[in-house]
C-alpha positions as CSV (number, residue, x, y, z in Angstrom):
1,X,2.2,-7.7,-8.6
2,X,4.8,-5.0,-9.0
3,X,2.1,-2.4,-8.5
4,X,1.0,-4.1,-5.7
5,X,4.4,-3.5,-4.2
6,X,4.8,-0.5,-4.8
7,X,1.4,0.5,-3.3
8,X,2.7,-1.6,-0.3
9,X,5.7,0.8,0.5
10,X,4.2,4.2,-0.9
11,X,6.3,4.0,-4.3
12,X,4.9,6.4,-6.8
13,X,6.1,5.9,-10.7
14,X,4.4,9.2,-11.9
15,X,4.3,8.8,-15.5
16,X,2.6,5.4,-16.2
17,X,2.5,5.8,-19.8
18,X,2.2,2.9,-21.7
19,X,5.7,3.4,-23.3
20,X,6.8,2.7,-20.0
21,X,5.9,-0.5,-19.2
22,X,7.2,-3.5,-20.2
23,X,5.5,-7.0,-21.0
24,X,8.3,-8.1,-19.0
25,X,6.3,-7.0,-15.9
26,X,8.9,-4.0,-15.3
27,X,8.8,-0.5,-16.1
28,X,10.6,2.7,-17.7
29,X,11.5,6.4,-16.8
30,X,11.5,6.8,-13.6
31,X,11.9,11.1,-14.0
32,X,9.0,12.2,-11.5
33,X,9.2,9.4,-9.3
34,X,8.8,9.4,-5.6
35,X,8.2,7.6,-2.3
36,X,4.9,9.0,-0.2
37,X,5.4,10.6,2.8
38,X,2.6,11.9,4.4
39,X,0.1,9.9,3.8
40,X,-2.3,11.4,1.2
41,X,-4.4,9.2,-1.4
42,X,-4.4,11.3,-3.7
43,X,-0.5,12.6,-3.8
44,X,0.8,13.6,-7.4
45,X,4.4,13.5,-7.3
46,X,5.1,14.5,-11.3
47,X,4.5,18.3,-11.2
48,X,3.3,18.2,-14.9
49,X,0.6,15.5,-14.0
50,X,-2.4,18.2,-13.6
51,X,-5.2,16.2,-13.9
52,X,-4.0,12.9,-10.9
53,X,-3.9,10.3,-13.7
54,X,-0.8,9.2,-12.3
55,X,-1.5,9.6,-8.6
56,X,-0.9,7.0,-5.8
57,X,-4.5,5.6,-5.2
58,X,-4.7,5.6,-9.7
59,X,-1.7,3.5,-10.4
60,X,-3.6,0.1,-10.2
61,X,-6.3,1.5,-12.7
62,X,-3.8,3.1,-15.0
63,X,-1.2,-0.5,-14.7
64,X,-4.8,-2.3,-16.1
65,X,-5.8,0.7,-18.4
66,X,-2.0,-0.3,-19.8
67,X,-2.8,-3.6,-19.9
68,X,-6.0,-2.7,-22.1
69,X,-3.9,-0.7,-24.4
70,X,-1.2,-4.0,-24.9
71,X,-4.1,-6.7,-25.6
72,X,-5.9,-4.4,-28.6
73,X,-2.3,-4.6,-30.1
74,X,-3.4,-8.3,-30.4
75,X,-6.8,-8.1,-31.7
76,X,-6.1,-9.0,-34.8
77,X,-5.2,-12.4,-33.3
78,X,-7.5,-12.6,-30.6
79,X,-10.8,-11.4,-32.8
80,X,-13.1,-8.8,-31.0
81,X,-12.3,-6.0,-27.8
82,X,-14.5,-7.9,-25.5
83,X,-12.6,-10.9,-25.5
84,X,-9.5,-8.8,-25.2
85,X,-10.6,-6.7,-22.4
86,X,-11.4,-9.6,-20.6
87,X,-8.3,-11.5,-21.2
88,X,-7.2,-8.3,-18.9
89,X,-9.7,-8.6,-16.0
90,X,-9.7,-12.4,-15.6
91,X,-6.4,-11.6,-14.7
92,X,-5.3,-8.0,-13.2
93,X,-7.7,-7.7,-10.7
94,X,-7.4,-10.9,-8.9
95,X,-3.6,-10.6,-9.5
96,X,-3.4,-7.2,-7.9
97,X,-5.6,-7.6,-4.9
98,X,-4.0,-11.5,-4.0
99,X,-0.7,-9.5,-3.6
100,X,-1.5,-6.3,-2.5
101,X,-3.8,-7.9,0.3
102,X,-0.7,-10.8,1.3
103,X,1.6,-7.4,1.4
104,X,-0.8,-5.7,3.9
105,X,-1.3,-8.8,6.1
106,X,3.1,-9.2,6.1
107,X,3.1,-4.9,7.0
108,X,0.1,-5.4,10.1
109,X,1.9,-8.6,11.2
110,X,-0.7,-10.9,9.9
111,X,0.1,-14.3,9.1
112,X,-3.3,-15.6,8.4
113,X,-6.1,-14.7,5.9
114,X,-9.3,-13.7,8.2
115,X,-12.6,-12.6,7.5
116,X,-13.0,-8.7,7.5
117,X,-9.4,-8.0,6.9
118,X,-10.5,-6.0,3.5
119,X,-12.4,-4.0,5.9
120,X,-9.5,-3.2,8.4
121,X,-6.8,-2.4,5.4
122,X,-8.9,0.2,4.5
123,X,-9.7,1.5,8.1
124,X,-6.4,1.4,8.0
125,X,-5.8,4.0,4.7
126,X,-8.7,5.8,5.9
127,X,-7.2,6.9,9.3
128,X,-3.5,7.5,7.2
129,X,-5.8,9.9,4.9
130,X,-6.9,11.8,7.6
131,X,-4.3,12.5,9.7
132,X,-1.7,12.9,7.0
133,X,0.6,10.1,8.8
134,X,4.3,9.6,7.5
135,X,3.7,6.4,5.6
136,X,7.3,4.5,6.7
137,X,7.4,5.6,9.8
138,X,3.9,4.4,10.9
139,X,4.3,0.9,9.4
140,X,7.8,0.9,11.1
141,X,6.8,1.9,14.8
142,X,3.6,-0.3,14.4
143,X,6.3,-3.2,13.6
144,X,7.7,-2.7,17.1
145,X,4.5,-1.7,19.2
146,X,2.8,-5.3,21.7
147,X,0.0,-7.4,20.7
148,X,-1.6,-6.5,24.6
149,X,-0.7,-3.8,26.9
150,X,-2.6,-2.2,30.2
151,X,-4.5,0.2,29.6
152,X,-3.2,2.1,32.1
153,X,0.1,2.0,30.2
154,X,-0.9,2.2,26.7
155,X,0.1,5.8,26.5
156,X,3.5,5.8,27.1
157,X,3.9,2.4,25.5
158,X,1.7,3.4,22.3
159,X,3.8,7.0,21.7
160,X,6.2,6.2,19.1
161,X,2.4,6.2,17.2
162,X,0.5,8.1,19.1
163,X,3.2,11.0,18.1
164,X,2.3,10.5,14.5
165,X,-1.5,11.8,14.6
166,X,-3.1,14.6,15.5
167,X,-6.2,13.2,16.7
168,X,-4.5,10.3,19.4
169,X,-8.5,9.3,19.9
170,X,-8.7,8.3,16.4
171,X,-5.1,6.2,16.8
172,X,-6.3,4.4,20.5
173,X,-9.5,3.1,18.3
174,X,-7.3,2.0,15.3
175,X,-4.4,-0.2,17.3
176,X,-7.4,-1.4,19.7
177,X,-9.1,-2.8,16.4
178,X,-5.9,-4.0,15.1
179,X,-5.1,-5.7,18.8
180,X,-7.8,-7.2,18.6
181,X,-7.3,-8.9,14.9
182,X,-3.8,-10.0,16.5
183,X,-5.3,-12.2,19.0
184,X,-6.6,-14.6,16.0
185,X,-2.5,-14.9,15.1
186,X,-0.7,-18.0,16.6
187,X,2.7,-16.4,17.2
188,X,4.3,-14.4,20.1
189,X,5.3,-10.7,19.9
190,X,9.2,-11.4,18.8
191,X,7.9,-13.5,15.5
192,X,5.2,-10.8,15.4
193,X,7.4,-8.1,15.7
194,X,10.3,-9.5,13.1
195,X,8.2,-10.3,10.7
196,X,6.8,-6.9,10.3
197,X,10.1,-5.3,10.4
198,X,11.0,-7.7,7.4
199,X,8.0,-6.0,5.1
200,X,8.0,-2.3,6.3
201,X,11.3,-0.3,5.0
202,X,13.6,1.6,7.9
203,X,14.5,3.6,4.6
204,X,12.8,5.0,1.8
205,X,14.3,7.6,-0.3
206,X,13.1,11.1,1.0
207,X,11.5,13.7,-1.5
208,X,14.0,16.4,-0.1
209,X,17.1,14.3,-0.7
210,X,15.9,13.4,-4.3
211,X,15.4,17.0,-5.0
């Protein structure tokens, strides 16, 4: 779960070591540590990490691979690997992906679990990916962007967006996919609209400041 939120607001740890992690569900050393700007899957943010292991897209492997590492501490109690690793993926998995996916739904102003939503979170990283999007300030200007607008409007009304991408084509068919999904959502554009400003940060910690 804390993986999960940190994939949910772009945190990046950079030096998952097992050391660093706790059974207490917490972690250590926070030295290379930053917050993704734009958006790129694959972002290393600890300069000595030359291989990725510790990227953004690799922290949910390498939180499990962790997990791996703590339950052979206990084989002498629990009797062969097997059983041990799948102590760990009864659990991780399903743990991960119930939060990570409740996270997304609270960021895209989802309030309900629909069929294909899987599918649209990572339409949704996939168009981030490719245009290099800031990562807060998407999820923020989404939060205050209508559930319908005219068509002949939705240029001026969609720019706070819009201005994030370099292809605008590829934005226009991403919000009118996600408009779409927000017709299935029983609430009007001020719950809508609070709700997502509630899960996506006005703030994150810039690289350059950190520096």
């Amino acid at each position: 779960e804390l993986v999960a939120h940190w994939q949910a607001v772009g945190f990046m740890h950079g030096v998952m070591n097992t050391d660093n992690m706790s059974i207490l569900g917490l972690t250590l050393d926070y030295g290379p540590f930053g917050f993704m700007e734009g958006f790129d899957a694959g972002h290393i943010c600890n300069h000595s990490d030359h291989t990725g292991r510790y990227s953004y897209r690799a922290q949910p492997r390498i939180a499990q691979w962790n997990c791996y590492a703590l339950a052979d501490a206990f084989l002498s109690l629990i009797g062969h690997p097997d059983l041990s690793k799948a102590a760990v993926d009864e659990g991780f998995s399903a743990g991960f992906n119930a939060r990570f996916h409740r996270l997304m739904r609270d960021k895209l102003g989802f309030a309900t679990e629909q069929e294909g939503d899987e599918e649209f979170f990572a339409d949704t990283y996939g168009l981030l990916n490719r245009q290099r999007i800031d990562y807060t300030l998407f999820f923020r200007r989404l939060s205050r962007l209508p559930a319908a607008v005219a068509k002949s409007e939705h240029a001026r009304v969609d720019a706070p967006l819009r201005d994030l991408c370099v292809d605008r084509d590829a934005c226009d068919a991403w919000l009118l996919a996600w408009r779409a999904r927000l017709q299935k959502e029983p609430v009007t554009d001020a719950q809508c609209h609070a709700h997502m400003l509630a899960h996506n940060p006005k703030y994150v910690l810039r690289n350059w400041m950190a520096e």
